[in-house]
N, C-alpha and C positions, 0 to 999 in steps of 0.2 A: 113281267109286271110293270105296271105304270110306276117312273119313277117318284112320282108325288106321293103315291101308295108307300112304294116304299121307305120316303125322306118321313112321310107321317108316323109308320109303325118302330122309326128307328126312333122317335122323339119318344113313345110309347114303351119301347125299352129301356130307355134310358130313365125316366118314372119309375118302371118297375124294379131298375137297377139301384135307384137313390133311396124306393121305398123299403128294400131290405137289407140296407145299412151301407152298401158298396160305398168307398170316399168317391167324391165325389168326380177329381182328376181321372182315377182307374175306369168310373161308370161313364164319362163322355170319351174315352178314349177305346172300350169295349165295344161301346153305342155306336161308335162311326166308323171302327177297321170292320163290323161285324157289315155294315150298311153299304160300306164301299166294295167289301168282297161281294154283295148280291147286284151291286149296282156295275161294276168291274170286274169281275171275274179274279181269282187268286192270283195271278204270274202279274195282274195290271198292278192289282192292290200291294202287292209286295216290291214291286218296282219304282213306285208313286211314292211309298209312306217315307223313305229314307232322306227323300231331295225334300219332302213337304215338311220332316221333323227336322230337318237340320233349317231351313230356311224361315223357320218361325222362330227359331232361336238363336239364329245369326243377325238378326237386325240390330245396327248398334245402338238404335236408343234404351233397348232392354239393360246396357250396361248402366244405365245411373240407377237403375233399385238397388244391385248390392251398395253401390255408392251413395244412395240417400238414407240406406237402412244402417249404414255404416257412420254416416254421418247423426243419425238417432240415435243412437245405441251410445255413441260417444259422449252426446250431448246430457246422455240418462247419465253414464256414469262418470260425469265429467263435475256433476252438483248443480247444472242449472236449472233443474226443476226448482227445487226449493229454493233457490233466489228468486225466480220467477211466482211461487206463490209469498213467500216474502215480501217483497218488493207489493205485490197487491196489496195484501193484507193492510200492511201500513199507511197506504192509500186511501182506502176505503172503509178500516176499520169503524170509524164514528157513524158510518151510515145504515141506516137499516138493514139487516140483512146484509151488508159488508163483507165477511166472512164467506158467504156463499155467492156473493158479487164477483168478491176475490180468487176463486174457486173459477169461474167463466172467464176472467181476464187471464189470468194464469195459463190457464189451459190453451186458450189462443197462442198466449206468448211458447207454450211449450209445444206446439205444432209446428212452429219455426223450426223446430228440432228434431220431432218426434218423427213425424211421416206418415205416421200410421196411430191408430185414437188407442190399441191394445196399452202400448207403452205408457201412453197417456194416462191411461184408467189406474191403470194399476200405480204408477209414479203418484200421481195426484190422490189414489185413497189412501194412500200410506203416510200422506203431507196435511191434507185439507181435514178427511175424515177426524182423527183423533184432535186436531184443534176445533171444530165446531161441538161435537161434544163434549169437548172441556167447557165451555160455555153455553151447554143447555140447545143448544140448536135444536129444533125437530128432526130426528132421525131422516125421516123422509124426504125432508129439506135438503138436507146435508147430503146423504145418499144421493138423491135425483140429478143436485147440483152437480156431480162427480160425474156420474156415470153419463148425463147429458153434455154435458161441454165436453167433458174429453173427446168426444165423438168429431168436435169441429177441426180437430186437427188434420184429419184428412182435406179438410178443402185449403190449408195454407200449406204452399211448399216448404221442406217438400216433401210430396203425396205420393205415395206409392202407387195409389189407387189411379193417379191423373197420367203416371207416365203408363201404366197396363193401359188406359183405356185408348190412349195416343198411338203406339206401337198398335193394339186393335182398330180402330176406326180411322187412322192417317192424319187425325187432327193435330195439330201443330203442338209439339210441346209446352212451347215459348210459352204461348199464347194462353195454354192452357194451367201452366202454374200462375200466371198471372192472373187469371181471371179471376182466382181460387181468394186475393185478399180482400176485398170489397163482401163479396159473400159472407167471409169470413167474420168482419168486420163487424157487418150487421145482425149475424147472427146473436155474437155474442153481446151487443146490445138490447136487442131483443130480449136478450135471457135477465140481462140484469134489470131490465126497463118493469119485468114482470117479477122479479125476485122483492124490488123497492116496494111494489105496488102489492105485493101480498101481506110484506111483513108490515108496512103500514099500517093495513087496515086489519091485520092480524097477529098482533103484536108478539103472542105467545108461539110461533113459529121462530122468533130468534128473540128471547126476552132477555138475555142479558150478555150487553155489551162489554167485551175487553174494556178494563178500567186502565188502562196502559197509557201514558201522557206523551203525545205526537205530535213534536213539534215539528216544523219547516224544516229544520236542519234535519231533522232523522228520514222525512220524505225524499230527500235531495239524495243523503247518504242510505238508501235504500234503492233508489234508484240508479244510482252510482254501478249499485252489486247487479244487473244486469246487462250490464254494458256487452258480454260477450254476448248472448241471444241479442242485442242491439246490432253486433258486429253482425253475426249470422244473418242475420235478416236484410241489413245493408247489403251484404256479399250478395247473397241470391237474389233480391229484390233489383238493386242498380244495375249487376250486371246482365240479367235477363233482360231489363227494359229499356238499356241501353244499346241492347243486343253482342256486348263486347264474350259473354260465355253462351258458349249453348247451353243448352238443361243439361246434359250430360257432363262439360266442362264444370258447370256450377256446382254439382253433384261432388264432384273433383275436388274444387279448391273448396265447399265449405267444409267436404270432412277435413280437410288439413287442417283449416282453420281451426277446429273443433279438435284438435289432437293437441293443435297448438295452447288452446284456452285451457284444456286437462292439464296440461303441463304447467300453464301459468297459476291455474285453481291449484294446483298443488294435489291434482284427485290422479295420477298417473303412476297407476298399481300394476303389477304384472297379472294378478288375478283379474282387474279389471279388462287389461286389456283381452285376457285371453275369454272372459264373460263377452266380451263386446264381439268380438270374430266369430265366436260359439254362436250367438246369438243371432249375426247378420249370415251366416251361413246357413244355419236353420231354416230361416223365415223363405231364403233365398231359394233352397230347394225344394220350398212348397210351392212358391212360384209358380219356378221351372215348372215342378209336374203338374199343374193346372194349365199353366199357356200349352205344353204340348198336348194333353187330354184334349183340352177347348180348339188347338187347333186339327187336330182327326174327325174331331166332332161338327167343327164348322164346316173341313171341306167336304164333310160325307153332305150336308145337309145343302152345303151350295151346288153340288153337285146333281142334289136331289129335285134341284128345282124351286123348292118349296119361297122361299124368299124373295126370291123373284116373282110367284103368284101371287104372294100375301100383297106384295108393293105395287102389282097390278090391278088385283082387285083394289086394293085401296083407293088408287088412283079413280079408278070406274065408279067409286061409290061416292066419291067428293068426299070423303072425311076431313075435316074442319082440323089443323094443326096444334089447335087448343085440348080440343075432344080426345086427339091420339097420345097425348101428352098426358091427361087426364087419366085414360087406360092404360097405358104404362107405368104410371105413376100406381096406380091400385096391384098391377104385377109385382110391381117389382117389391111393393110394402109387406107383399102376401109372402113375395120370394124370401124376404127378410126375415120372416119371423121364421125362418129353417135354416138360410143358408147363411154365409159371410159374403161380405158388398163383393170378393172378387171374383168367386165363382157364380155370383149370379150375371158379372158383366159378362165371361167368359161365357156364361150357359147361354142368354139372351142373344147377345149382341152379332151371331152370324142370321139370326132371324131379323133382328130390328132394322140392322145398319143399312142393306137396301132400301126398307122400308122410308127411313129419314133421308135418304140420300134423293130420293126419288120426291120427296116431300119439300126437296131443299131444304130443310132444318139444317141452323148451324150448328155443328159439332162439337163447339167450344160450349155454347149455351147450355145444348143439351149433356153436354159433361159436365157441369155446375150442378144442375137438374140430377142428372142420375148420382151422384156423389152426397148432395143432402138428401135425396133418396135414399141414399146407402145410413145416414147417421140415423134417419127415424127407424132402418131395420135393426140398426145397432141399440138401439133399447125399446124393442117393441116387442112382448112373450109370442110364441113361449122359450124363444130363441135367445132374444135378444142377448148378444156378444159381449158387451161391453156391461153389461146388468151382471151377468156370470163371472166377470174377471174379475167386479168390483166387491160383489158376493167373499171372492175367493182371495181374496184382501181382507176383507174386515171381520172374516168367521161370522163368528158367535152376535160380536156387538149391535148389527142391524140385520134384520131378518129379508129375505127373498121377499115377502109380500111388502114389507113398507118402501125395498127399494122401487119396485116396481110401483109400490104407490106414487113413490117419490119425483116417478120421470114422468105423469100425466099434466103436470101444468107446462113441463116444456117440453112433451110431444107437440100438446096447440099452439105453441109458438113455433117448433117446427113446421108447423103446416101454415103457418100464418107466413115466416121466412119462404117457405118455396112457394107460395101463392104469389109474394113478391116478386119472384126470381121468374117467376112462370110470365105474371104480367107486364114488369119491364124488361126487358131483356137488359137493357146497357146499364144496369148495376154488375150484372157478370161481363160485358163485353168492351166498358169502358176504357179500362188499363190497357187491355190486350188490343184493341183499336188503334191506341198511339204508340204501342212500342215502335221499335225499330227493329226492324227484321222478323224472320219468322220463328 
């Protein structure tokens, strides 16, 4: 049997493996020892899977996820969230819509830490939620704000999502957390640009303002209390772009640093720590069994040929780099509403990554791209990840449909951010241009 035939009908089982509930690691890992033994024969395929599973697991940059998820996990139960939405809050309070301003700034600030938008979500509805409704906020409002910013924490280091997609595509770490704050950046301007601009002209979305008196000194002494996410972000930000840590070094000294803040916050509990290991262990062996499923899955299908046709015919048809960018962009939003941002990189990306390579597309851009890709899957139904955590946080108090009302005015500004991202490229490739080293 033609091997394309066969690379085709193992993508087809693998569909029918995710449509009858199969996780999704075990269904690409079934999907391609099943594909390799038609395409290899059983003594090749059992000889092959052992060097192929050890050697996608052995790449040393996979060691900074336990190390950044280690570094989040610290930073959650170390208390800087809530200085981090603190610290907003008093900033912005007197402003329209301020509270839910505070909520997008926060949430940036807490991606410095988190790594990953889950922790986020749930940290920040248990922070931001119950003070907006002390004050009347629109449910919706308040909801949306939550469950949408948290989402941005994946593109600031450090990202869990940015070191998988690196150790998958070869593109540079460095480069690639770096790119991650500029995005970051304007995202969460965006959000607040459109939060001012509603409450404005719609007053009763946030009608009544904290009557709280906020003087200079209390801004000063509020900003004071985030000094350690100041420190965190100096560590990983200078030393990446100065090139003095690799990502995985930085990974390193900012959990320490972050063990050391716990200590100094006075948050350094044995139950905490043993939550924080519990936790980075877990996340850690979900991973694992994803990168090893994705990579059975990859080399059955590189093997198959298939990706190599797709990148030829492309090439044959002149497809326009904008256009291709376009159509993955509509995949991957479709993938979203089912899947989580990692397994769709892992499901995609042994089909794409020819394709872009072949296209010349930069890898770093296009990881910017696919990562605010990932935040609109993170609250777009009927999946949406981050909508359900936030759900499972607040119970009773906001219902499923107001939250999911709540994320439609800054879905359009995520689409409005990646139309940005899409048309200049050097807002994500700026930083990563002038570092030093790779």
């Amino acid at each position: 049997m033609d091997p394309l035939i066969i690379g085709f009908l193992g993508i087809l089982f693998l569909v029918a493996l995710l449509a009858l509930g199969v996780p999704i690691a075990f269904a690409m890992a079934l999907s391609g020892f099943s594909g390799l033994i038609v395409l290899l024969g059983v003594e090749k395929t059992f000889f092959l899977l052992p060097l192929h599973y050890y050697s996608s697991v052995s790449v040393f940059t996979l060691t900074a996820i336990p190390l950044f998820l280690l570094l989040g996990y610290v930073s959650v139960h170390g208390g800087l969230t809530s200085a981090a939405f603190d610290c907003a809050r008093i900033w912005l309070v007197k402003i329209p819509g301020g509270l839910a301003m505070s909520t997008c700034l926060a949430s940036g600030l807490f991606g410095a830490c988190a790594g990953t938008g889950v922790p986020a979500t749930a940290a920040m509805g248990r922070i931001a939620i119950p003070e907006m409704l002390r004050f009347n906020y629109d449910k919706s409002l308040a909801a949306g704000s939550v469950a949408s910013a948290a989402t941005i924490a994946v593109l600031v280091p450090p990202s869990i999502m940015m070191v998988v997609y690196s150790v998958t595509t070869g593109a540079s770490l460095g480069k690639l957390l770096l790119a991650g704050y500029v995005p970051a950046a304007l995202s969460i301007i965006i959000y607040m640009a459109m939060i001012f601009i509603r409450v404005r002209f719609n007053p009763s979305l946030a009608p009544n303002m904290p009557g709280e008196i906020v003087t200079w000194t209390k801004r000063w002494k509020a900003l004071g209390s985030v000094w350690g996410i100041l420190v965190l972000i100096v560590t990983l930000l200078g030393g990446l772009y100065s090139g003095f840590f690799t990502p995985t070094e930085a990974a390193a000294v900012g959990s320490l640093v972050a063990f050391i803040l716990m200590i100094i916050n006075r948050k350094f509990t044995w139950p905490k720590i043993r939550d924080t290991f519990s936790e980075t262990l877990g996340i850690m062996g979900m991973v694992i069994l994803l990168v090893l499923g994705a990579s059975v899955f990859g080399l059955f299908i590189t093997l198959s040929g298939l990706p190599q046709e797709l990148a030829k015919w492309i090439g044959l048809v002149g497809v326009n780099i904008f256009i291709l960018i376009f159509v993955i962009a509509i995949v991957y939003v479709f993938l979203g509403m089912f899947f989580d941002a990692l397994s769709i990189l892992l499901l995609t990306m042994p089909i794409l990554l020819p394709v872009l390579i072949s296209m010349e597309v930069n890898l770093i851009w296009f990881g910017i791209i696919y990562i605010k890709l990932t935040e609109i899957g993170a609250i777009t139904p009927p999946v949406g990840l981050s909508v359900y955590v936030l759900k499972g946080v607040v119970g009773d108090k906001i219902s499923l449909a107001e939250i999911f009302r709540g994320i439609g005015a800054f879905l359009l500004m995520d689409i409005l951010t990646l139309a940005l991202l899409i048309i200049f490229p050097q807002i994500s490739l700026f930083l990563p241009n002038t570092m030093r080293g790779g």
